[in-house]
BALO-648254 format. One record per atom (N, C-alpha, C): chain; atom name; y negated, x negated, z. Coordinates in nm, 2 decimals. Each point is the difference from the previous one (the first is absolute). Layout:
<'A'; 'CA'; <Y; X; Z>>,
...
REM end
This chain:
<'A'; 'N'; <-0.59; 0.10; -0.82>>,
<'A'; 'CA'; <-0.03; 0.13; 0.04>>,
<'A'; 'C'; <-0.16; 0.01; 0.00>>,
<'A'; 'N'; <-0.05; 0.09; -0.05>>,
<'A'; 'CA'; <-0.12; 0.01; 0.02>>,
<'A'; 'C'; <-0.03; 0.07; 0.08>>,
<'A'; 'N'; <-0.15; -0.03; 0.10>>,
<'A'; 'CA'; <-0.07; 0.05; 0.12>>,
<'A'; 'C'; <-0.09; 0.13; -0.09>>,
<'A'; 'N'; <-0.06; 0.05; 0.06>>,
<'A'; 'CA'; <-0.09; 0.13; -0.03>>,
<'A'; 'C'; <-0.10; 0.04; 0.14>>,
<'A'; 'N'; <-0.11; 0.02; -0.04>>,
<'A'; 'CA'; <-0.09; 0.03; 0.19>>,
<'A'; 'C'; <0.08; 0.11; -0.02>>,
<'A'; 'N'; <0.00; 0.05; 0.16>>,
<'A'; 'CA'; <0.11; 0.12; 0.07>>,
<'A'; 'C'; <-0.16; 0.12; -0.03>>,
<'A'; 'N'; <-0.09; -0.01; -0.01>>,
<'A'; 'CA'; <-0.13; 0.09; 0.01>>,
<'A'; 'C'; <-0.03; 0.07; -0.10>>,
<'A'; 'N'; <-0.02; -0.10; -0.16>>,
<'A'; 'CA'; <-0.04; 0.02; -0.13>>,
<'A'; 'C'; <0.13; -0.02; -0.05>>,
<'A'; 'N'; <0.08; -0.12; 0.01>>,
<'A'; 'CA'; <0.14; -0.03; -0.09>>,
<'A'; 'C'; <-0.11; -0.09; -0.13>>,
<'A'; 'N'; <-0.09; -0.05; 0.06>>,
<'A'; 'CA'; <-0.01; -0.15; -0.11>>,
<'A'; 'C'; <0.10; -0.06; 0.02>>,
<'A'; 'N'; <-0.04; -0.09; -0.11>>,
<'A'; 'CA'; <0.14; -0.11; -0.03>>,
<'A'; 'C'; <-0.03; -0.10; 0.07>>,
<'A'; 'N'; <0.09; -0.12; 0.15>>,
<'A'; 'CA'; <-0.04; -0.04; 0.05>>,
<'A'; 'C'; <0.04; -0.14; -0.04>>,
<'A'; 'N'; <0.07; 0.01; -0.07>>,
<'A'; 'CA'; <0.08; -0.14; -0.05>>,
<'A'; 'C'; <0.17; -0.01; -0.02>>,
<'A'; 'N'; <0.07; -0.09; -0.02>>,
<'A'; 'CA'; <0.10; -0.04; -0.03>>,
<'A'; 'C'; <0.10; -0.07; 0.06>>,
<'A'; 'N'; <0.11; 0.02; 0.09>>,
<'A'; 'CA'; <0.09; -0.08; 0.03>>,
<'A'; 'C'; <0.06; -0.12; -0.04>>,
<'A'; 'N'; <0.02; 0.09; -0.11>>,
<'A'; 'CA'; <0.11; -0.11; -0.07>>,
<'A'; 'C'; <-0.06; -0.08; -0.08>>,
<'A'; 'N'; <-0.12; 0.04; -0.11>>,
<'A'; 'CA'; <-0.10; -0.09; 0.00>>,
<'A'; 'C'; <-0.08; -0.09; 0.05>>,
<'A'; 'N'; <-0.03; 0.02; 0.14>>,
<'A'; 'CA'; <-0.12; -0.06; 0.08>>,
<'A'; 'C'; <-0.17; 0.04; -0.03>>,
<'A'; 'N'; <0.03; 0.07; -0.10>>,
<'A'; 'CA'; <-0.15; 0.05; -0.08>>,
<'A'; 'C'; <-0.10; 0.11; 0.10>>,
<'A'; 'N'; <-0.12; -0.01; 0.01>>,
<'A'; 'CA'; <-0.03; 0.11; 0.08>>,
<'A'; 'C'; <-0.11; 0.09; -0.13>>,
<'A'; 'N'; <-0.05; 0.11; 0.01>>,
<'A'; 'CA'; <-0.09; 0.09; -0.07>>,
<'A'; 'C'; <-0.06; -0.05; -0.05>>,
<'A'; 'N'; <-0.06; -0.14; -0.01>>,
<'A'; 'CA'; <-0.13; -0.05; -0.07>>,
<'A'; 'C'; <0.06; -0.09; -0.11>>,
<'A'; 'N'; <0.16; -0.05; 0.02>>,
<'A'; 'CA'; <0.04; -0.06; -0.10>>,
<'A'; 'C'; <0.03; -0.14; 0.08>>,
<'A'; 'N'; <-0.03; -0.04; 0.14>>,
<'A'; 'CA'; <-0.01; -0.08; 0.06>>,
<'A'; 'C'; <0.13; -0.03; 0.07>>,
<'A'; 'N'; <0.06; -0.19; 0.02>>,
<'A'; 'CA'; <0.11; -0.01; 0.05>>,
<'A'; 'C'; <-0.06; 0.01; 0.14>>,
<'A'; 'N'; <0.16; 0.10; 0.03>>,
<'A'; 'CA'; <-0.06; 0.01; 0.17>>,
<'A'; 'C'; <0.12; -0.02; 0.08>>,
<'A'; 'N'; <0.01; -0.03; 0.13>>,
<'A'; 'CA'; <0.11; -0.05; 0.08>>,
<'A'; 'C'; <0.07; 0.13; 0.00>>,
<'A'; 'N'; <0.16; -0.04; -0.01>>,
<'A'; 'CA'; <0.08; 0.11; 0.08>>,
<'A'; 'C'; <-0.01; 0.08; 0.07>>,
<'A'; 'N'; <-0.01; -0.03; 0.14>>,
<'A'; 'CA'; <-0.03; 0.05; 0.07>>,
<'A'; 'C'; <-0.14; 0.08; 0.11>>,
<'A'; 'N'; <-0.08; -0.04; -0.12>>,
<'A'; 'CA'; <-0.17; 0.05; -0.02>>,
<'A'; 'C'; <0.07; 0.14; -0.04>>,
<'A'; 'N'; <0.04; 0.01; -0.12>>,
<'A'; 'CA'; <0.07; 0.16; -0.09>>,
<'A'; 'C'; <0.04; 0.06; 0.08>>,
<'A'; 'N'; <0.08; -0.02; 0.08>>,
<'A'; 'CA'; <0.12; 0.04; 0.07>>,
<'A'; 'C'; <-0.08; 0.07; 0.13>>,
<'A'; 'N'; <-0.07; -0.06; 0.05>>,
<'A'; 'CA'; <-0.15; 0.02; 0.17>>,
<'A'; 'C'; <-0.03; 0.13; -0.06>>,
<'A'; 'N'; <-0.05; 0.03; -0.14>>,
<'A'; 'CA'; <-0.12; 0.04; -0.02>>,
<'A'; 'C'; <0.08; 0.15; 0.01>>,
<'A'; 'N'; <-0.14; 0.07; 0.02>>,
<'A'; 'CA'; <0.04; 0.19; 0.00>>,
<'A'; 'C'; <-0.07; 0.03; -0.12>>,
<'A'; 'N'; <-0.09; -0.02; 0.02>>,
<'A'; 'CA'; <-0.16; 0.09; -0.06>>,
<'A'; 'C'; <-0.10; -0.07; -0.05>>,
<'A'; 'N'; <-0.01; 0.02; -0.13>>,
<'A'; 'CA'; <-0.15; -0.08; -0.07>>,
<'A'; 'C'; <-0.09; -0.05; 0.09>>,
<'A'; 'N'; <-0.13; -0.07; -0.04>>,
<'A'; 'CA'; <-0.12; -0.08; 0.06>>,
<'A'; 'C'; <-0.03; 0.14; 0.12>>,
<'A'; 'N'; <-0.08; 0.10; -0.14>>,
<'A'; 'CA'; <-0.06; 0.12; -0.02>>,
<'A'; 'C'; <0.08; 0.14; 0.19>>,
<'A'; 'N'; <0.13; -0.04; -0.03>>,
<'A'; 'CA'; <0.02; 0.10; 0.09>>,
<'A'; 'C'; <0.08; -0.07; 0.12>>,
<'A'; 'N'; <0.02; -0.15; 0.02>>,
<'A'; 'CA'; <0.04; -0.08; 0.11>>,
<'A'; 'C'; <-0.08; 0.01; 0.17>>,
<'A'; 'N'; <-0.16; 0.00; -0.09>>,
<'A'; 'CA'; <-0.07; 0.01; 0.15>>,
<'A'; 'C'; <0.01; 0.16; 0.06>>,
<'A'; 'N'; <-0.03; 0.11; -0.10>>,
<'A'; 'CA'; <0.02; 0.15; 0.03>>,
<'A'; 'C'; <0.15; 0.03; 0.12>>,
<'A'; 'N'; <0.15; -0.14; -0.08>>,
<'A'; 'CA'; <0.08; 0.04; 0.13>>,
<'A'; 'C'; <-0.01; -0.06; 0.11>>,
<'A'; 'N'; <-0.04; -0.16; -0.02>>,
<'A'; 'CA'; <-0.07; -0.04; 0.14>>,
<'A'; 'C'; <-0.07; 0.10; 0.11>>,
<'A'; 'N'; <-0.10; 0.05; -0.03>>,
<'A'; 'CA'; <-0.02; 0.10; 0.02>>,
<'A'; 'C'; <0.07; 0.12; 0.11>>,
<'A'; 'N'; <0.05; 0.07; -0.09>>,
<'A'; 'CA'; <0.12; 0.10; 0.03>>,
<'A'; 'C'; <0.08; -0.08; 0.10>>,
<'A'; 'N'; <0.05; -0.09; -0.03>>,
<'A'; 'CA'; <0.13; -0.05; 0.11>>,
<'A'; 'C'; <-0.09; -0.03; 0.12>>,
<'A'; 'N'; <-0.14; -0.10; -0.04>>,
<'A'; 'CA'; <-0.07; 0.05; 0.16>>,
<'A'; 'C'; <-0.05; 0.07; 0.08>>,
<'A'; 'N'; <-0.05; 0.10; -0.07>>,
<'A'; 'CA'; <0.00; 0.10; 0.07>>,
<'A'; 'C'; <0.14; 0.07; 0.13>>,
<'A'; 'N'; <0.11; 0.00; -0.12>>,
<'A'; 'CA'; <0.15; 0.06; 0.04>>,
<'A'; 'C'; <-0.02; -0.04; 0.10>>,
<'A'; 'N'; <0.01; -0.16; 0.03>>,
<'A'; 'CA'; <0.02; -0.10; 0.10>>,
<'A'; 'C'; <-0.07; 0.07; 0.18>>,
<'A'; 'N'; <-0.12; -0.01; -0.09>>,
<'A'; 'CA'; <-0.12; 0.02; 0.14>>,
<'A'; 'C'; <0.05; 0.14; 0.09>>,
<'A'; 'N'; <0.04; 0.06; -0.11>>,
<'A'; 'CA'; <0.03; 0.14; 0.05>>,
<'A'; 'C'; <0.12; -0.01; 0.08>>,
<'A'; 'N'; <0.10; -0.08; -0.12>>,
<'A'; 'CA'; <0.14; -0.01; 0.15>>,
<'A'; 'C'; <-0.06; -0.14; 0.11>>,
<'A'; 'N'; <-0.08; -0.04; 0.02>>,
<'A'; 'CA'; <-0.02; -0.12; 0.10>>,
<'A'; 'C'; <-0.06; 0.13; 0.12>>,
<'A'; 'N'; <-0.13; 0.08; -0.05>>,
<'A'; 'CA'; <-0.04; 0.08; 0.09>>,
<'A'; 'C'; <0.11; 0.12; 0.05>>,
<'A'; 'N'; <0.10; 0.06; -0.08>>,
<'A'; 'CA'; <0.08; 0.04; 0.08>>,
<'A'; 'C'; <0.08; -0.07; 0.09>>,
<'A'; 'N'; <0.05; -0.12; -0.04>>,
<'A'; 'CA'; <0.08; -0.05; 0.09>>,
<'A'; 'C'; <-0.11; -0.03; 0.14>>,
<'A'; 'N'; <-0.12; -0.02; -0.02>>,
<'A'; 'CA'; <-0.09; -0.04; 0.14>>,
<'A'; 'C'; <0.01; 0.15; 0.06>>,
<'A'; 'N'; <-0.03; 0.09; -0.08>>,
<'A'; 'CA'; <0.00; 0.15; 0.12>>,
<'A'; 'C'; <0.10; 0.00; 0.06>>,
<'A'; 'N'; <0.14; 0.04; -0.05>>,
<'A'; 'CA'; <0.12; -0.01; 0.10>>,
<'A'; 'C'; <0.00; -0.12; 0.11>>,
<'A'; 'N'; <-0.04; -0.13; -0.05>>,
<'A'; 'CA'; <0.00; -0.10; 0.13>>,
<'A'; 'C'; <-0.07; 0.09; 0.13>>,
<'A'; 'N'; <-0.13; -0.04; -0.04>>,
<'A'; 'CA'; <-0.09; 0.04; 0.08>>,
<'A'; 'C'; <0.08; 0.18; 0.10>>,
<'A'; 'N'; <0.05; 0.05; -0.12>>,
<'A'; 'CA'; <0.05; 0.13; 0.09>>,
<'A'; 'C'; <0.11; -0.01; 0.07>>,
<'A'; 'N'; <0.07; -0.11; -0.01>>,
<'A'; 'CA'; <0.11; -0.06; 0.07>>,
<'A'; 'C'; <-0.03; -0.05; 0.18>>,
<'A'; 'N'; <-0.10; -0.07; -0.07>>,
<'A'; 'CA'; <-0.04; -0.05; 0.15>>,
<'A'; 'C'; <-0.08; 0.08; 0.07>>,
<'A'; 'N'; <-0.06; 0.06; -0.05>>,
<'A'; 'CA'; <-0.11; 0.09; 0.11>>,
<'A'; 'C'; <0.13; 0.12; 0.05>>,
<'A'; 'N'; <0.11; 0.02; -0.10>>,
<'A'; 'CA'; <0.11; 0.07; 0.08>>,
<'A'; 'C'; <0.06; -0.07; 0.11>>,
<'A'; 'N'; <0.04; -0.12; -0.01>>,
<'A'; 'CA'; <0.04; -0.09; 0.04>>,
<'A'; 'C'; <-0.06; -0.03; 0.18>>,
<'A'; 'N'; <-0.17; 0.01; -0.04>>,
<'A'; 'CA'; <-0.06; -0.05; 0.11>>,
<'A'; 'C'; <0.01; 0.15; 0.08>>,
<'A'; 'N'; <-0.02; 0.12; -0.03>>,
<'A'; 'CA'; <0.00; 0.10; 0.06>>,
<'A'; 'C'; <0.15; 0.02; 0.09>>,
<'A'; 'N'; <0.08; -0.04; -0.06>>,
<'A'; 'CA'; <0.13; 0.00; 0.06>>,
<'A'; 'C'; <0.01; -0.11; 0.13>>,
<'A'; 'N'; <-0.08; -0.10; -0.03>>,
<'A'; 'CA'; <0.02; -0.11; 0.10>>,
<'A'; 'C'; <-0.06; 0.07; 0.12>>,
<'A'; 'N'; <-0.18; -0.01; -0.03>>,
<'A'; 'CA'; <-0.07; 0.12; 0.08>>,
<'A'; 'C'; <0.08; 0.07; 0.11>>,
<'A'; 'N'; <0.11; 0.13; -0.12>>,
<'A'; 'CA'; <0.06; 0.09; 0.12>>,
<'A'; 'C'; <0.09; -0.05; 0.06>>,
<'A'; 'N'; <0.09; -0.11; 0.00>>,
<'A'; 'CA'; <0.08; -0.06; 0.09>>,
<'A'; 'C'; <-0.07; -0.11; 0.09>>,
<'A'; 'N'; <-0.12; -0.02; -0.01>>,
<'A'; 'CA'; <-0.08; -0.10; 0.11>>,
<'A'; 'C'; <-0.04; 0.14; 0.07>>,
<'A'; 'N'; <-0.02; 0.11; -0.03>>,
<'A'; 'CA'; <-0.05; 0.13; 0.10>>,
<'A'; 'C'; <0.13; 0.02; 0.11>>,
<'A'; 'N'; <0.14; 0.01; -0.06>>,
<'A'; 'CA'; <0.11; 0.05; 0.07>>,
<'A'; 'C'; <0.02; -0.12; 0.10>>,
<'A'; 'N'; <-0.03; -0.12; -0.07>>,
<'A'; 'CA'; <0.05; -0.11; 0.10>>,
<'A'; 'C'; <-0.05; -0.02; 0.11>>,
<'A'; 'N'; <-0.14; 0.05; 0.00>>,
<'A'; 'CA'; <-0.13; -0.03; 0.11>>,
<'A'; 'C'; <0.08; 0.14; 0.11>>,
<'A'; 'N'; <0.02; 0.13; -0.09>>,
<'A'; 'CA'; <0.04; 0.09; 0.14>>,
<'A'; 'C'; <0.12; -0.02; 0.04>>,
<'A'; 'N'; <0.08; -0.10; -0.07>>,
<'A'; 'CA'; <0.17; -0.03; 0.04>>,
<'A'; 'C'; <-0.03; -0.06; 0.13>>,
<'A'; 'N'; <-0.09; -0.11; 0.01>>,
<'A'; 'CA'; <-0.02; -0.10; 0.06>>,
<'A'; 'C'; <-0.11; 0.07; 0.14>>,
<'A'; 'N'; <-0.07; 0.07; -0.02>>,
<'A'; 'CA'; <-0.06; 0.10; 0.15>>,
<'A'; 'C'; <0.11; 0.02; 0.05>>,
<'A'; 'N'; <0.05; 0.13; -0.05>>,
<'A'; 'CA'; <0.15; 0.03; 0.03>>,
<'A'; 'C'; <0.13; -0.07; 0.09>>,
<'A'; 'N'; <0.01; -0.10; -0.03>>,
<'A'; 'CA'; <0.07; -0.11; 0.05>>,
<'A'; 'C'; <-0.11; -0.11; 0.10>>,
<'A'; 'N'; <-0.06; 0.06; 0.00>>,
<'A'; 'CA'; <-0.15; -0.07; 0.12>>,
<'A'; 'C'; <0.05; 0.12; 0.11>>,
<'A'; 'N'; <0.02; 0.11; -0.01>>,
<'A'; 'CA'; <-0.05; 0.09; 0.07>>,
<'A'; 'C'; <0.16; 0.02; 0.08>>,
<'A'; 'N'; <0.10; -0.05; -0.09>>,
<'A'; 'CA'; <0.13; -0.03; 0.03>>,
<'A'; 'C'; <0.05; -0.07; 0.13>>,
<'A'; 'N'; <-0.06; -0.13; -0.06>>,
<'A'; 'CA'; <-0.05; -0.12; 0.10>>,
<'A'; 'C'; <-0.07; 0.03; 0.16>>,
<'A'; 'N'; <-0.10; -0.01; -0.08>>,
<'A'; 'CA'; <-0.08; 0.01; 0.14>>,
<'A'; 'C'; <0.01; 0.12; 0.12>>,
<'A'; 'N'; <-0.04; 0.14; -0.12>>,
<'A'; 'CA'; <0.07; 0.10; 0.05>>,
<'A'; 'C'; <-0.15; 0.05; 0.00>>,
<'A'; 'N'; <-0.06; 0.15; -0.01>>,
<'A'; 'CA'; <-0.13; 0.02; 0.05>>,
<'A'; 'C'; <-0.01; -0.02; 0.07>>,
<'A'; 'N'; <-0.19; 0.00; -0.02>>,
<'A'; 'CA'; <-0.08; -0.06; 0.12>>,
<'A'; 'C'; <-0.10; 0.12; 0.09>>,
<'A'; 'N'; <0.14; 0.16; 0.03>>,
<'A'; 'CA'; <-0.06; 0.07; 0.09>>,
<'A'; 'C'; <0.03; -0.04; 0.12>>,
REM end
């Protein structure tokens, strides 16, 4: 089977041969790795890092938005607990007119 870059469609080499574009014996499974010539390998490096950073920084915004929801919610249940707990003081003891 022959490979082709997915970018330009150079010739990337040869399966069944083992041959790569320059004429050169090349490992099986070297052919088989490859996507994209010398020329446009680093261009997808590239691309895919970028993709990456972009989905790493959205996944950090939702965290971060998770917990600061998170922590607000805690917040309003340490507020309700504090006046559960007067309440059941005032139960107790009973006012102090």
């Amino acid at each position: 089977m022959k490979k082709y870059c997915k970018f330009c469609g150079s010739y990337l080499g040869d399966t069944k041969t083992c041959i790569d574009n320059e004429g050169n014996e090349i490992n099986y499974f070297s052919i088989i790795a490859k996507k994209y010539c010398d020329e446009h390998a680093k261009l997808a490096r590239e691309q895919s890092n970028t993709v990456n950073l972009h989905n790493y920084r959205q996944r950090q915004k939702m965290i971060r938005k998770a917990e600061k929801t998170k922590l607000e919610l805690i917040e309003e249940e340490n507020k309700l607990l504090r006046m559960r707990n007067m309440q059941l003081r005032v139960q107790v003891y009973g006012s102090k007119d």
